[in-house]
ZALUMGU-765526 format. One line per field, with one value per residue: y, z, x of N, C-alpha, C, O in turn; chain. Coordinates in nm, 4 decimals. Atoms other than C-alpha are relative to their C-alpha. Layout:
<atoms>
n_north <- [Y  ...]
n_up <- [Z  ...]
n_east <- [X  ...]
ca_north <- [Y  ...]
ca_up <- [Z  ...]
ca_east <- [X  ...]
c_north <- [Y  ...]
c_up <- [Z  ...]
c_east <- [X  ...]
o_north <- [Y  ...]
o_up <- [Z  ...]
o_east <- [X  ...]
ronu <- [A  ...]
</atoms>
This chain:
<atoms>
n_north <- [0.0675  0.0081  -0.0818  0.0966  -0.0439  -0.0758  0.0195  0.1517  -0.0763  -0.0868  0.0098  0.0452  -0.1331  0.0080  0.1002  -0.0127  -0.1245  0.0494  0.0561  -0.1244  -0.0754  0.0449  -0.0108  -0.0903  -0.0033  0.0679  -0.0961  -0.0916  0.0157  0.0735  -0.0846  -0.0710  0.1064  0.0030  -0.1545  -0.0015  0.0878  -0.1227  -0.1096  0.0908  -0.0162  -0.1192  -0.0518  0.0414  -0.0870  -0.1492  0.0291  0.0098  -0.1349  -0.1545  0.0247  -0.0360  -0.1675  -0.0887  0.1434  -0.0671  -0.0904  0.0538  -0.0031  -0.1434  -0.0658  -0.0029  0.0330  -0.1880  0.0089  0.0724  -0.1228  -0.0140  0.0466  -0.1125  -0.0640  -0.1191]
n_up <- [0.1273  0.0418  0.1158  0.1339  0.0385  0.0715  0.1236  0.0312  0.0016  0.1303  0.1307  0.0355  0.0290  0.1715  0.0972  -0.0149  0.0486  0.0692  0.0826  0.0344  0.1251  0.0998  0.0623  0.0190  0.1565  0.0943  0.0520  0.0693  0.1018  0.1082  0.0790  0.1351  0.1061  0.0462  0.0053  0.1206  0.0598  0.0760  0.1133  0.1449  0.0524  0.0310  0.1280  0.0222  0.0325  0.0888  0.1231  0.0272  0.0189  0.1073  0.1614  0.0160  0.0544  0.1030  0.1061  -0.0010  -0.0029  0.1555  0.0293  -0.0049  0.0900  0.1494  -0.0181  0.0290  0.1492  0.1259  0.0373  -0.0659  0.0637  0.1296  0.0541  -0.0418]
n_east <- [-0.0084  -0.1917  -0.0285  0.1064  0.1780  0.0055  -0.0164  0.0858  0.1379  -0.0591  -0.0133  0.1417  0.0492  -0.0190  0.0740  0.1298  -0.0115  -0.0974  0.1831  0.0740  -0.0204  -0.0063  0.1429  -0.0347  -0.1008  0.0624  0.1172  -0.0051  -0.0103  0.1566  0.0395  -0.0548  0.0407  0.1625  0.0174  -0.1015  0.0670  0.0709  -0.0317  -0.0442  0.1411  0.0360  -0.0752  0.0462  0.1334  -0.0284  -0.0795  0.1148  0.0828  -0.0552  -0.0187  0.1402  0.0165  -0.1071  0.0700  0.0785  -0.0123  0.0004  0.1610  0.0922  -0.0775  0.0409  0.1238  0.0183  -0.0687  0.0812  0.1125  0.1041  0.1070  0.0453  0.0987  -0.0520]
ca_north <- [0.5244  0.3644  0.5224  0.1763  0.2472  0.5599  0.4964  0.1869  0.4660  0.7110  0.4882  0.3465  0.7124  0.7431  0.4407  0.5453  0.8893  0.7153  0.4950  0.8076  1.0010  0.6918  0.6694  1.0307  1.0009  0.7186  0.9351  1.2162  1.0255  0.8546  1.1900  1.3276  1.0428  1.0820  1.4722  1.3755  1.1000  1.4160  1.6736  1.3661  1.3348  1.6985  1.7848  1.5055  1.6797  2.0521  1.8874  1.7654  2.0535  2.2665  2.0323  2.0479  2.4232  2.4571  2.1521  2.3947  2.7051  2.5633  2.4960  2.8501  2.9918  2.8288  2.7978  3.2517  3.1683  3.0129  3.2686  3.3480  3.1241  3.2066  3.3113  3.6079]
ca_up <- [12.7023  12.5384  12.2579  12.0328  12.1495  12.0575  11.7354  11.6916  11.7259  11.4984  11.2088  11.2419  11.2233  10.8920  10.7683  10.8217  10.6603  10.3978  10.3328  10.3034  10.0694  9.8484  9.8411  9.7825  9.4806  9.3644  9.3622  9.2057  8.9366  8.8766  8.8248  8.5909  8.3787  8.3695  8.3454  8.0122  7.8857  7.8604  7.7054  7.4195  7.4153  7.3961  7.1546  6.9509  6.9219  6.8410  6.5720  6.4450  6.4863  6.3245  6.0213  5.9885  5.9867  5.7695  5.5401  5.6031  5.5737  5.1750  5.1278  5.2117  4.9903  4.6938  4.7164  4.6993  4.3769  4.2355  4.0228  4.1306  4.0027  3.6769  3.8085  3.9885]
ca_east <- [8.3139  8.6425  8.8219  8.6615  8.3075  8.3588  8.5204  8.2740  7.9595  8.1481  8.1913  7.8040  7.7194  7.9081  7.8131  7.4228  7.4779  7.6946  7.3170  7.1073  7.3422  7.3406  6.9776  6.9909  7.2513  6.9958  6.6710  6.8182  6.9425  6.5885  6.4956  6.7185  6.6629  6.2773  6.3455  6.5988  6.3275  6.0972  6.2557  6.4099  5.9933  5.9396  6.2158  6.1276  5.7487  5.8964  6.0924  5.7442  5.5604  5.8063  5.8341  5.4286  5.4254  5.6976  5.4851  5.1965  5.3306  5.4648  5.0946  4.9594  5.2449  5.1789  4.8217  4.8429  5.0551  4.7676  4.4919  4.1761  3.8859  3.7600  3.4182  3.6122]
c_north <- [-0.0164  0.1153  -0.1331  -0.0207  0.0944  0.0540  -0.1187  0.1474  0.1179  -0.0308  -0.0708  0.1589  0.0190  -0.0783  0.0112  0.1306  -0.0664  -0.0926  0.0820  0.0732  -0.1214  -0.0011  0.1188  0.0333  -0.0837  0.0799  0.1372  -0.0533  -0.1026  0.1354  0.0867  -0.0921  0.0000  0.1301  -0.0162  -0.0951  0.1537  0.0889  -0.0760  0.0393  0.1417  0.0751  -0.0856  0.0741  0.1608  -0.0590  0.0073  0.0772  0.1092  -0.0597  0.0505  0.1338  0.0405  -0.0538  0.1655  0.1831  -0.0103  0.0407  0.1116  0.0759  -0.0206  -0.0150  0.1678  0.0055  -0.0246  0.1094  -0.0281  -0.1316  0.0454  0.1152  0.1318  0.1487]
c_up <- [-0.0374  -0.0969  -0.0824  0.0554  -0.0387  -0.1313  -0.0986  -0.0372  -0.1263  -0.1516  -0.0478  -0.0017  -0.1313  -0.1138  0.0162  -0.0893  -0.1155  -0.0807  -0.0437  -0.0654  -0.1151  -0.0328  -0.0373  -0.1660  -0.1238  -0.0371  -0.0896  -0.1762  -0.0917  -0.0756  -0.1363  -0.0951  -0.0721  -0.0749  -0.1845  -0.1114  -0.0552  -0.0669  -0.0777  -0.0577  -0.1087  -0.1172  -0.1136  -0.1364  -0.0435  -0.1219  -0.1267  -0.0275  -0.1234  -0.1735  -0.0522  -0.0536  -0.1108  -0.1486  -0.0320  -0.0893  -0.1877  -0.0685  -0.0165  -0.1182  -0.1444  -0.0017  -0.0219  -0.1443  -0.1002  -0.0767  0.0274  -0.0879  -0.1100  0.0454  0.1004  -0.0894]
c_east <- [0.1465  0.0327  -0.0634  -0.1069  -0.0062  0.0343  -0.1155  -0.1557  0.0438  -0.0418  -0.1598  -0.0590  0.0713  -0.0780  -0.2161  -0.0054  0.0792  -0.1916  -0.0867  0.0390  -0.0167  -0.1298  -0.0435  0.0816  -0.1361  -0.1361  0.0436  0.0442  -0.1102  -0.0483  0.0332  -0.0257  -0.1447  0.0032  0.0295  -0.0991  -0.1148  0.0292  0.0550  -0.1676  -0.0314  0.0622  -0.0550  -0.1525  0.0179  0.0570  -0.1039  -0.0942  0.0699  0.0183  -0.1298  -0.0351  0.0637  -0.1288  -0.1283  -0.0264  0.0142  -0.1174  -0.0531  0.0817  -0.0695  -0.1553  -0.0550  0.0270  -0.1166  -0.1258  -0.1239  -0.0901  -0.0299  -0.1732  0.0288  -0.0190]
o_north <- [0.0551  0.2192  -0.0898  -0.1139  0.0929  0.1562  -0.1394  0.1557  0.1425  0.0390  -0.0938  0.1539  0.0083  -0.0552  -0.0915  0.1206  0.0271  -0.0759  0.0498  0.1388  -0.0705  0.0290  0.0936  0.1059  -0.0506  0.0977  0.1815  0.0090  -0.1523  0.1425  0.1417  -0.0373  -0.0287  0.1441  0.0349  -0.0814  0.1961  0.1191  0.0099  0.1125  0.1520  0.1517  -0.0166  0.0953  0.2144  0.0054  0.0833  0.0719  0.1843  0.0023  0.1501  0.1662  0.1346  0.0147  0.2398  0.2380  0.0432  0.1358  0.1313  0.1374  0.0531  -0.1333  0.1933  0.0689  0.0017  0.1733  -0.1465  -0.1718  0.1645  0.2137  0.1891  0.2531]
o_up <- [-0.0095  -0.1107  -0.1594  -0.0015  -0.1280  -0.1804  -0.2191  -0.1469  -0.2281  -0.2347  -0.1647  -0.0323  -0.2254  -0.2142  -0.0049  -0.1557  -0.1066  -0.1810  -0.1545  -0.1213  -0.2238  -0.1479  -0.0963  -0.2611  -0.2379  -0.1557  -0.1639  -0.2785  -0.2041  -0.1954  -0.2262  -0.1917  -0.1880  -0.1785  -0.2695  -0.2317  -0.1691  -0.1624  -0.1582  -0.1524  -0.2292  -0.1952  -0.1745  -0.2572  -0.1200  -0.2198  -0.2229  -0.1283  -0.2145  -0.2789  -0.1245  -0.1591  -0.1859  -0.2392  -0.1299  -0.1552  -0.2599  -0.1442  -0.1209  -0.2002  -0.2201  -0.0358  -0.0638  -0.2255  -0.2203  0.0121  0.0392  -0.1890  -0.1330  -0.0164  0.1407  -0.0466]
o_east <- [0.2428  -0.0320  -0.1491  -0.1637  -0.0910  -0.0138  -0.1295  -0.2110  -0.0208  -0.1000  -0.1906  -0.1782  -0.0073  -0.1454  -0.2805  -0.1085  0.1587  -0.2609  -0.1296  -0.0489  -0.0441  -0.1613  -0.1487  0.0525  -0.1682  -0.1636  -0.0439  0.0159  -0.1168  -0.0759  -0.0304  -0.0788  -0.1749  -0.0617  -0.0434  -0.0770  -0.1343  -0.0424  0.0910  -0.1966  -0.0544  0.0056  -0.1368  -0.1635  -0.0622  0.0194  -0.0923  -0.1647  0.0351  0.0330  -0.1281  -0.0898  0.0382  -0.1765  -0.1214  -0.1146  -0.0699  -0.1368  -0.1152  0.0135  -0.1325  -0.1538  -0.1679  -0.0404  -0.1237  -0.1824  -0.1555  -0.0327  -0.0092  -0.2135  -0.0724  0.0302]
ronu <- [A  A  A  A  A  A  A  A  A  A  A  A  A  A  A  A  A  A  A  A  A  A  A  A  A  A  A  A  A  A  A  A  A  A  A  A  A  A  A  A  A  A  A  A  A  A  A  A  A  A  A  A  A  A  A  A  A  A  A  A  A  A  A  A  A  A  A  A  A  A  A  A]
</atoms>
């Protein structure tokens, strides 16, 4: 083999490994994206929840405040 077939086979071996990390770079960053779309979701829904309870929690409070029935 020359030294430019063997530089010729070299740099098509880079450039093939050079295609597979990019598709590589590109799947990982589908995922983080989906990963980051869910926990926005998920945070989002604790935010929600925790207002509710709090909403809730109000409710049960004053709702103790209040006196018994009269036919107690």
């Amino acid at each position: 083999m020359t030294d430019i077939d063997t530089l010729t086979k070299r740099l098509n071996e880079v450039e093939a490994l050079l295609v597979h990390q990019q598709e590589a770079i590109r799947e990982l960053s589908d995922v983080a994206t989906a990963q980051w779309q869910t926990i926005d979701a998920l945070s989002r829904r604790v935010a929600d929840l925790t207002s509710r309870l709090q909403a809730a929690q109000s409710d049960a409070a004053m709702a103790v405040d209040e006196p018994p029935p009269p036919h107690y």
